[in-house]
ZABAVEX-448140 format. One line per field, with one value per residue: residue number from 1; residue in three letters; x, y, z negated of N, C-alpha, C, O, CB in turn. Coordinates in nm, 4 decimals, decimal comma. Glycine has a CB too. Layout:
<recs>
resi	(NUM | ...) .
resn	(Ala | ...) .
nx	(X | ...) .
ny	(Y | ...) .
nz	(Z | ...) .
cax	(X | ...) .
cay	(Y | ...) .
caz	(Z | ...) .
cx	(X | ...) .
cy	(Y | ...) .
cz	(Z | ...) .
ox	(X | ...) .
oy	(Y | ...) .
oz	(Z | ...) .
cbx	(X | ...) .
cby	(Y | ...) .
cbz	(Z | ...) .
</recs>
This chain:
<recs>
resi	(1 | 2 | 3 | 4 | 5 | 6 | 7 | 8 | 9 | 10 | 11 | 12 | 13 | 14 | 15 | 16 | 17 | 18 | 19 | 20 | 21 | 22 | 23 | 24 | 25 | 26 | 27 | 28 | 29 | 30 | 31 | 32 | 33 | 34 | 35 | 36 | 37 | 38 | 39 | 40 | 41 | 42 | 43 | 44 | 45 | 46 | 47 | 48 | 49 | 50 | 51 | 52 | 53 | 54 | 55 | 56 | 57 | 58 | 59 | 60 | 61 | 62 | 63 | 64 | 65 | 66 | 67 | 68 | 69 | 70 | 71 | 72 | 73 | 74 | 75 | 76 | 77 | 78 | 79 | 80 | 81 | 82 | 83 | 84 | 85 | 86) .
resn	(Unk | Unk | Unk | Unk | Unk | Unk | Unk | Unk | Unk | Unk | Unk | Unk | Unk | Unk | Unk | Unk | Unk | Unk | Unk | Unk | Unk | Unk | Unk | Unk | Unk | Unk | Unk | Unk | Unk | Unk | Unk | Unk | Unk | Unk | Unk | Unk | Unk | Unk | Unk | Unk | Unk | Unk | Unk | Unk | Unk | Unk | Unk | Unk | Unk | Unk | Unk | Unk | Unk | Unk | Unk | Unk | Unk | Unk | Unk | Unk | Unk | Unk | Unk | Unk | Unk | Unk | Unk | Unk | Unk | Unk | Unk | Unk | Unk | Unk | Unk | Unk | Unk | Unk | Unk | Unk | Unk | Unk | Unk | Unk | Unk | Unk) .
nx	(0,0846 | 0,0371 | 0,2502 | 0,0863 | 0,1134 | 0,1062 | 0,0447 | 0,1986 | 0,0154 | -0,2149 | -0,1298 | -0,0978 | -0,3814 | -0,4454 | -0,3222 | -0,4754 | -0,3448 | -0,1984 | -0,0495 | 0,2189 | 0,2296 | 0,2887 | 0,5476 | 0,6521 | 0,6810 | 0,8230 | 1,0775 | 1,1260 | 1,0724 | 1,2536 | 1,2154 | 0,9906 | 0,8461 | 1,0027 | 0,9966 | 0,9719 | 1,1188 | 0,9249 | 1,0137 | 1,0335 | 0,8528 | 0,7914 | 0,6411 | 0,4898 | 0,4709 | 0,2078 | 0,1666 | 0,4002 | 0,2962 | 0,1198 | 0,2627 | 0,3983 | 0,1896 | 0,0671 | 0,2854 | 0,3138 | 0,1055 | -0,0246 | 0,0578 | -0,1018 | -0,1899 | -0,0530 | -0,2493 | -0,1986 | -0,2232 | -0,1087 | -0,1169 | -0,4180 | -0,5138 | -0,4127 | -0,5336 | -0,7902 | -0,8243 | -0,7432 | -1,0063 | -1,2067 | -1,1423 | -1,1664 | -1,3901 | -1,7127 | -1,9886 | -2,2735 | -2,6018 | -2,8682 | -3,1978 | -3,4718) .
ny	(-0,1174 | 0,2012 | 0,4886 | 0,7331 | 1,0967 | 1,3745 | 1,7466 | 2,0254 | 2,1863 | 1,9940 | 1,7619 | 1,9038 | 1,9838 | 1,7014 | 1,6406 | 1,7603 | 2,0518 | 2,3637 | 2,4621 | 2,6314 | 2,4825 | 2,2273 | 2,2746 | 2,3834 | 2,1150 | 1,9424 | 2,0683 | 2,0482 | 1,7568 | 1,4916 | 1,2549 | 1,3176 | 1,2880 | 1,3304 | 1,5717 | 1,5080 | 1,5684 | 1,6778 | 1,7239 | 2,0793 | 2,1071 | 1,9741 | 1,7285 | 1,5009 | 1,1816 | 0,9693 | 0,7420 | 0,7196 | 0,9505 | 0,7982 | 0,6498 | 0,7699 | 0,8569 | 0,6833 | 0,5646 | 0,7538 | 0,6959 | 0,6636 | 0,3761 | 0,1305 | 0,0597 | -0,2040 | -0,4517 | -0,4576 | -0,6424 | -0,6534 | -0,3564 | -0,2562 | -0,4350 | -0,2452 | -0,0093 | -0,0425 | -0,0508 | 0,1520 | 0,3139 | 0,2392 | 0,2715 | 0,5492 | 0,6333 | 0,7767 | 0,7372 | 0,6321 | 0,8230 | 0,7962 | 0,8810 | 0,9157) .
nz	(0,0000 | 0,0911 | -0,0511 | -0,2510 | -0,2170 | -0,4392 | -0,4294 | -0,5816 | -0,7046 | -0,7215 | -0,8547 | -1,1196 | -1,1491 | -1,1542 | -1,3915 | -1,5785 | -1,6399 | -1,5843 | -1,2479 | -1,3428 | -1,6409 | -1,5518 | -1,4766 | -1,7062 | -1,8476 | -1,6721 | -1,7026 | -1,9764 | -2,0814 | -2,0528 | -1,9222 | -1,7571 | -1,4164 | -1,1214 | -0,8454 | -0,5012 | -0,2282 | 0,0728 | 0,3445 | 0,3039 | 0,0992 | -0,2221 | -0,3767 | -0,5910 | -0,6598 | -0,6677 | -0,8765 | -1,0165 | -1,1738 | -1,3027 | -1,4107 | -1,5997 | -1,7824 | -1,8991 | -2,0564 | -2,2425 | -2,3671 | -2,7150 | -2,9369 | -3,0146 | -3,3532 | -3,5415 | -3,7502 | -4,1382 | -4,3806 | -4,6411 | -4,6574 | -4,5818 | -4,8629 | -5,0225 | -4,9583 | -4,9716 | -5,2728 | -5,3947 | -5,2479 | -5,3970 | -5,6448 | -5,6610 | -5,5867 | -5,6061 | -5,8792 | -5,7876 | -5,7812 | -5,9585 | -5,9218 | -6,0788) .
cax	(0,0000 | 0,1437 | 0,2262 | 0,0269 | 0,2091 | 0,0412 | 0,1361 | 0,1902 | -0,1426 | -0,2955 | -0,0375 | -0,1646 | -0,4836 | -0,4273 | -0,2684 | -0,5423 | -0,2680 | -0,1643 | 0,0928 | 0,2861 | 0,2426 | 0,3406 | 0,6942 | 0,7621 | 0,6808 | 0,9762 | 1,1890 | 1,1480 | 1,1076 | 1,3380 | 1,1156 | 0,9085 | 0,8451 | 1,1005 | 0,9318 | 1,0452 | 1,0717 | 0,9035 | 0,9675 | 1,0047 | 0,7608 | 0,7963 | 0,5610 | 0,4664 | 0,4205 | 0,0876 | 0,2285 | 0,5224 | 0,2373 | 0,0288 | 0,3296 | 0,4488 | 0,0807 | 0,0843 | 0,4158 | 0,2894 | -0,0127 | 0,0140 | 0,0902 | -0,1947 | -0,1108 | -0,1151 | -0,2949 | -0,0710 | -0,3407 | -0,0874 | -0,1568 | -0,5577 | -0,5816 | -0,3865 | -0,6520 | -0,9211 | -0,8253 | -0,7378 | -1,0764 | -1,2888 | -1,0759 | -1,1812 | -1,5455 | -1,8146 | -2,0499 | -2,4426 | -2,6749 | -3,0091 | -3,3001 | -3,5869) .
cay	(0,0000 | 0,3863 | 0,5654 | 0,8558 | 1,2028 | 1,5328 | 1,8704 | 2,0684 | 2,2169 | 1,8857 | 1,6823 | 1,9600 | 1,9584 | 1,5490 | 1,5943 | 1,8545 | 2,0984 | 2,4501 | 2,4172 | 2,6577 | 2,4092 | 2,1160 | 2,3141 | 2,3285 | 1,9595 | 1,9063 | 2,1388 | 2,0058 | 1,6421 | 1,4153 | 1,1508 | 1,3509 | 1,2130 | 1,4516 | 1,5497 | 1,4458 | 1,6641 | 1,6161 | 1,8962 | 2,1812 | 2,0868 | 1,9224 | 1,6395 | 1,4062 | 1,0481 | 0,9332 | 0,6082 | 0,7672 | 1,0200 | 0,7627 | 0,5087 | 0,8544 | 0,8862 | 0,5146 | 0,6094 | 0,8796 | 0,6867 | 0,6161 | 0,2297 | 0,0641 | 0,0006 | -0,3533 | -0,4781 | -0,5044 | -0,6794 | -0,5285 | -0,1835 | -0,2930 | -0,4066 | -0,1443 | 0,1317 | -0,0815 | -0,0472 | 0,3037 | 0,4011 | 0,1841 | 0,3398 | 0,6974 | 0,5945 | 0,8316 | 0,6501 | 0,6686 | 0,8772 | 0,6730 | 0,9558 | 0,8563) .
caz	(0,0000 | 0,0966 | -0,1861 | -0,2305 | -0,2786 | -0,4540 | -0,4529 | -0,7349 | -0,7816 | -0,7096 | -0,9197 | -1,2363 | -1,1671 | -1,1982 | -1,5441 | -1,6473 | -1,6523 | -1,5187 | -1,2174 | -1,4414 | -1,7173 | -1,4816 | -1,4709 | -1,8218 | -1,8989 | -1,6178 | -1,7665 | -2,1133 | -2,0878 | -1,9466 | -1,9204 | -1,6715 | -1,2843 | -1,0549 | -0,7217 | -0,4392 | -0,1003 | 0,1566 | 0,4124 | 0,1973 | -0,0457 | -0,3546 | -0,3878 | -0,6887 | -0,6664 | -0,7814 | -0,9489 | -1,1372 | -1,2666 | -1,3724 | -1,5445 | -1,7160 | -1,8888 | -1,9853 | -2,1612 | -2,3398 | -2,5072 | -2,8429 | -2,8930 | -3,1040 | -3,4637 | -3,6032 | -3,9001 | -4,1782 | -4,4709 | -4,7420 | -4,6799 | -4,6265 | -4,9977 | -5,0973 | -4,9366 | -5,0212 | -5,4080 | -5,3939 | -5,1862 | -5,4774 | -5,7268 | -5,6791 | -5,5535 | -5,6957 | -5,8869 | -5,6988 | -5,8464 | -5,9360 | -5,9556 | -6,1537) .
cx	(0,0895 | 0,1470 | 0,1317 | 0,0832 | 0,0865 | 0,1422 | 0,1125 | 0,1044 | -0,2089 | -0,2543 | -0,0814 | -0,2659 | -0,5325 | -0,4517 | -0,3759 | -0,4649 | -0,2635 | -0,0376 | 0,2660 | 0,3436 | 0,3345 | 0,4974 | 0,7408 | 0,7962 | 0,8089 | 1,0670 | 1,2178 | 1,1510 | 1,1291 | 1,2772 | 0,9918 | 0,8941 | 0,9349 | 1,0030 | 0,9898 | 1,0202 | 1,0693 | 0,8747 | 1,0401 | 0,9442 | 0,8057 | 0,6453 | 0,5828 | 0,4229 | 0,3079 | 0,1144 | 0,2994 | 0,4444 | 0,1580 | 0,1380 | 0,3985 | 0,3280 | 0,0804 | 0,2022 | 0,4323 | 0,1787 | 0,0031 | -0,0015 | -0,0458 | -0,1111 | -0,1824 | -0,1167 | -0,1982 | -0,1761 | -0,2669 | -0,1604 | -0,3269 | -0,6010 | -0,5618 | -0,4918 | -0,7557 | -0,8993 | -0,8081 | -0,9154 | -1,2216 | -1,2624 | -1,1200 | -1,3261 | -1,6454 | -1,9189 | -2,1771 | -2,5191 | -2,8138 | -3,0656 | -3,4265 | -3,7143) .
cy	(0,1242 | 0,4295 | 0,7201 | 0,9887 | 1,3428 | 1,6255 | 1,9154 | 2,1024 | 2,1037 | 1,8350 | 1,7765 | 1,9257 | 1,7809 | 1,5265 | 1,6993 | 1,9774 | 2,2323 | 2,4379 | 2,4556 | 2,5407 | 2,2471 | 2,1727 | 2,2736 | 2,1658 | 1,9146 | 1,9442 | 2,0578 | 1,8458 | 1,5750 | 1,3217 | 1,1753 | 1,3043 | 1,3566 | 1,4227 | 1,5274 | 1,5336 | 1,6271 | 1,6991 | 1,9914 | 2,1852 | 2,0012 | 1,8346 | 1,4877 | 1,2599 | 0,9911 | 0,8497 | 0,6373 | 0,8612 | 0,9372 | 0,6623 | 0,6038 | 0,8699 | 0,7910 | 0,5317 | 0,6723 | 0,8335 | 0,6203 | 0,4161 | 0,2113 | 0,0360 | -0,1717 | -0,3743 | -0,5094 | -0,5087 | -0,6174 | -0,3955 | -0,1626 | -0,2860 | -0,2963 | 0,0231 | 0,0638 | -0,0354 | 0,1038 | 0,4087 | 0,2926 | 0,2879 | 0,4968 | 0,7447 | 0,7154 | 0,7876 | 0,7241 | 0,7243 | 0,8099 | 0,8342 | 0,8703 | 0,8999) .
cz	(0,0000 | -0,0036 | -0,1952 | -0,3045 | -0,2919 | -0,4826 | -0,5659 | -0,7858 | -0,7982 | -0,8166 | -1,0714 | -1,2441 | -1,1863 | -1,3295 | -1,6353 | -1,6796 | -1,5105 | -1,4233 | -1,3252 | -1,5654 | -1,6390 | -1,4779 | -1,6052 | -1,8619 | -1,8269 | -1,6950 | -1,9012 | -2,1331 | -2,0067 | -1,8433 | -1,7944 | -1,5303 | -1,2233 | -0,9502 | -0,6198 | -0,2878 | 0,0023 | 0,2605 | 0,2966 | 0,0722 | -0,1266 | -0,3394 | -0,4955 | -0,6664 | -0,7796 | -0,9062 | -1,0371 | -1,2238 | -1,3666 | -1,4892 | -1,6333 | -1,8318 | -1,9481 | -2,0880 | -2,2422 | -2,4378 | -2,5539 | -2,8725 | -3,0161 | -3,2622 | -3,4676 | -3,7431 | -3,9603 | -4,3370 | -4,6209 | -4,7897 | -4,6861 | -4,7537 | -5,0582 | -5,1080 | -5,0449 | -5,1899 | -5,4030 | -5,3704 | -5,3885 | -5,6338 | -5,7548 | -5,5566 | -5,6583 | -5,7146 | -5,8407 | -5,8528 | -5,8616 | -6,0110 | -5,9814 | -6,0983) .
ox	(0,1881 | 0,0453 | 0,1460 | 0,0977 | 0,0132 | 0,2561 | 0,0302 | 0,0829 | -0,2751 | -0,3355 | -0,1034 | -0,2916 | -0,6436 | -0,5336 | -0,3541 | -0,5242 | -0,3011 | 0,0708 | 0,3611 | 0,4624 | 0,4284 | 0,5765 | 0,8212 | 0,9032 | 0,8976 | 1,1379 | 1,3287 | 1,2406 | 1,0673 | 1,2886 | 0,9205 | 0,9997 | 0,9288 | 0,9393 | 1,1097 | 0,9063 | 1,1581 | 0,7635 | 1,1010 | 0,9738 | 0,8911 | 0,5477 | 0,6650 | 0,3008 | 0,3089 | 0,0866 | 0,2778 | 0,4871 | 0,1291 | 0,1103 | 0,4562 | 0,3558 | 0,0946 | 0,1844 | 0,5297 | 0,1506 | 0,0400 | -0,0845 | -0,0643 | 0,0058 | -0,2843 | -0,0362 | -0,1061 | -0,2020 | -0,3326 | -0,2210 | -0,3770 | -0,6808 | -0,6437 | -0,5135 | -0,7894 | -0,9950 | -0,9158 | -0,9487 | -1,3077 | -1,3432 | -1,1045 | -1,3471 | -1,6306 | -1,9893 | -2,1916 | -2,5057 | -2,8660 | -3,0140 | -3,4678 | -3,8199) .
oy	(0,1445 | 0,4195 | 0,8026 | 0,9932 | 1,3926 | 1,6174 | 1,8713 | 2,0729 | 2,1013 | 1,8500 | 1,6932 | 1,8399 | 1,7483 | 1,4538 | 1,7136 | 2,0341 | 2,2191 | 2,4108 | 2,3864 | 2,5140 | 2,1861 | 2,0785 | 2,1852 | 2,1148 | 1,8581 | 1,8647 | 2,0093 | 1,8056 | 1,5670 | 1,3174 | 1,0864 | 1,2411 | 1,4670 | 1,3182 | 1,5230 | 1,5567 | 1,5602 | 1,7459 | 1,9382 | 2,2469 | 1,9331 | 1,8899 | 1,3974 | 1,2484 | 0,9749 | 0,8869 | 0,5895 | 0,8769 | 0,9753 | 0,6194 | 0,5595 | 0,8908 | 0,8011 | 0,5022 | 0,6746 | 0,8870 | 0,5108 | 0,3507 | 0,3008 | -0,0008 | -0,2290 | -0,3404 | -0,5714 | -0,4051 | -0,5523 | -0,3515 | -0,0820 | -0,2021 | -0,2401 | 0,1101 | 0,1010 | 0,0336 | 0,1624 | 0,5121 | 0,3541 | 0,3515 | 0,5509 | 0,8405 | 0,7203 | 0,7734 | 0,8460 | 0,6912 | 0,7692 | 0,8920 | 0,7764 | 0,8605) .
oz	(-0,0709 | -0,0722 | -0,1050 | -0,4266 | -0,2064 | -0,5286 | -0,6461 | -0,9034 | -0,9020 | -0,9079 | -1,1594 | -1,3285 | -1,2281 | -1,3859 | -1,7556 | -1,7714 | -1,3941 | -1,4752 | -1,3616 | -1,5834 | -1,6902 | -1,4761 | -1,6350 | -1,8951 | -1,8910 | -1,7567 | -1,9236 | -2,2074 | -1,9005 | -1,7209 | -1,7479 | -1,5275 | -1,2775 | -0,9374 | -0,6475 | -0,2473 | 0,0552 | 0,2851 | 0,2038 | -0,0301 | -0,0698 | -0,2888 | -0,4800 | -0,6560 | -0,9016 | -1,0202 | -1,1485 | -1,3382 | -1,4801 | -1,6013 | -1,7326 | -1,9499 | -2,0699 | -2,2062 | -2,3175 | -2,5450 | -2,5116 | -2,8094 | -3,0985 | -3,2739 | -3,4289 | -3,8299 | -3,9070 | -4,3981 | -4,7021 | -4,8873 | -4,7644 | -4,7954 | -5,1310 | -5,1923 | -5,1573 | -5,2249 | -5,4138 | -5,4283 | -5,4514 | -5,7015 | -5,8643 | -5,4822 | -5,7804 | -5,6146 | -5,8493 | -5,9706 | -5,7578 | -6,1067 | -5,9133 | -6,1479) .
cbx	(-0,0965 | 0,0930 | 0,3811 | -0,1062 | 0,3717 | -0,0689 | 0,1254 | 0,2495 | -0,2502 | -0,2925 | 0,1447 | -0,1737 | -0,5310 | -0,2929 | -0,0618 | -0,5905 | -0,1786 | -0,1607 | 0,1012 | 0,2069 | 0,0946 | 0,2597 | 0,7229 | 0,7093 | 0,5326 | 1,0183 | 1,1512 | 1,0360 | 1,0594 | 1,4309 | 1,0491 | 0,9204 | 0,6588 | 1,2938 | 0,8668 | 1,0138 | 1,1310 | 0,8291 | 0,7481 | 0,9493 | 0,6216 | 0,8084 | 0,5498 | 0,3810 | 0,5385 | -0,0243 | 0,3063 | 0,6761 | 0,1614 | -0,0984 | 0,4776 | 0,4964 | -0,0501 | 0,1399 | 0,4982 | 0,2375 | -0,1401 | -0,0965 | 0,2919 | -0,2461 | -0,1368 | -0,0353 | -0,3912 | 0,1006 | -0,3824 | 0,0076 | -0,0910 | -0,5846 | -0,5543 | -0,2480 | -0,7434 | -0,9554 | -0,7161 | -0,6182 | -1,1016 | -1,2508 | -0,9506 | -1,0006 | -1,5795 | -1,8452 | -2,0360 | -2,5589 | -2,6717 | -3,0259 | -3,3180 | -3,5836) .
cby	(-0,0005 | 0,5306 | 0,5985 | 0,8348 | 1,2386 | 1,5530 | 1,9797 | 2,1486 | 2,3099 | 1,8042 | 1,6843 | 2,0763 | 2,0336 | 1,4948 | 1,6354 | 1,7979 | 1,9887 | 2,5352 | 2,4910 | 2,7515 | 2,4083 | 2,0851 | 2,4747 | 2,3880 | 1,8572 | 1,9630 | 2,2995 | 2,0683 | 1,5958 | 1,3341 | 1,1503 | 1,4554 | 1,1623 | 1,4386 | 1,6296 | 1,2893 | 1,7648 | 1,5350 | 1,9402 | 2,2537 | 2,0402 | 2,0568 | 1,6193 | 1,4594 | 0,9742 | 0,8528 | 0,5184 | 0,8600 | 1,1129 | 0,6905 | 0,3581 | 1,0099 | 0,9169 | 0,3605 | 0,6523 | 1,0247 | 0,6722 | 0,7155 | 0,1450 | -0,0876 | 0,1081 | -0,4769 | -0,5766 | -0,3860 | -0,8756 | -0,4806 | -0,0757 | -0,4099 | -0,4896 | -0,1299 | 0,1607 | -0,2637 | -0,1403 | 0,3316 | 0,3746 | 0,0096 | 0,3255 | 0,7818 | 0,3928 | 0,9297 | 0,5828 | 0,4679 | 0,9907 | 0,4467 | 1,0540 | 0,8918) .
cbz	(-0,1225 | 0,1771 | -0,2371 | -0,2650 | -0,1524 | -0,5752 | -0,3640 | -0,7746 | -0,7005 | -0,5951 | -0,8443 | -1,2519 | -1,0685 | -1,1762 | -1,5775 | -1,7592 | -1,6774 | -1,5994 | -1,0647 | -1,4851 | -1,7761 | -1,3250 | -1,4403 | -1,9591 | -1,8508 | -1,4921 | -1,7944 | -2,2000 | -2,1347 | -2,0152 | -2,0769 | -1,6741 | -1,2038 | -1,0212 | -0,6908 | -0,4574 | -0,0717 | 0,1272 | 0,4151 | 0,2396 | -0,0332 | -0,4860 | -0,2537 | -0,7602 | -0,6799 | -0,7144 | -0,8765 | -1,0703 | -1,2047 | -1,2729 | -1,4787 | -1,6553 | -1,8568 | -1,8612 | -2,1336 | -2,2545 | -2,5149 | -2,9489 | -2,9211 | -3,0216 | -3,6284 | -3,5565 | -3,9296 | -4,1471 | -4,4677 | -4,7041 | -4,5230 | -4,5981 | -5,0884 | -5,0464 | -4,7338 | -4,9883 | -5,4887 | -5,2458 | -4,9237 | -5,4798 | -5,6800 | -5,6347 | -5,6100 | -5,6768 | -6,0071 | -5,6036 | -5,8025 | -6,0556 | -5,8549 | -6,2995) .
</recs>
């Protein structure tokens, strides 16, 4: 399958982002997709935009039944007892 290349407004408006904003994120993190020229232009690879967002979201935690009881006793612990109206 062709790769599909956006331009910079496109390639923002992708990331929800101002092209402006699409600069600094280059500038500042390494980690960012470089564009690639095609002609004159600068053009983003869809694919490298999308395996940079995958990279950026937060990894799942895993259960760890320790720290469970430990809430659980804590949240029981400082429980406010129910009000029974008569």
């Amino acid at each position: 399958m062709p790769e599909t290349w956006l331009t910079v407004r496109a390639a923002a408006a992708y990331l929800s982002i101002t092209p402006s904003g699409l600069y600094k994120m280059q500038r500042r993190d390494p980690q960012f997709p470089r564009p690639s020229r095609l002609g004159r232009c600068p053009r983003y690879a869809l694919s490298e935009l999308d395996a940079y967002l995958r990279s950026k979201q937060p990894k799942p935690l895993t259960p760890d039944p320790e720290l469970d009881r430990e809430a659980a006793e804590i949240i029981l612990k400082h429980r406010r007892p129910k009000i029974v109206s008569e």
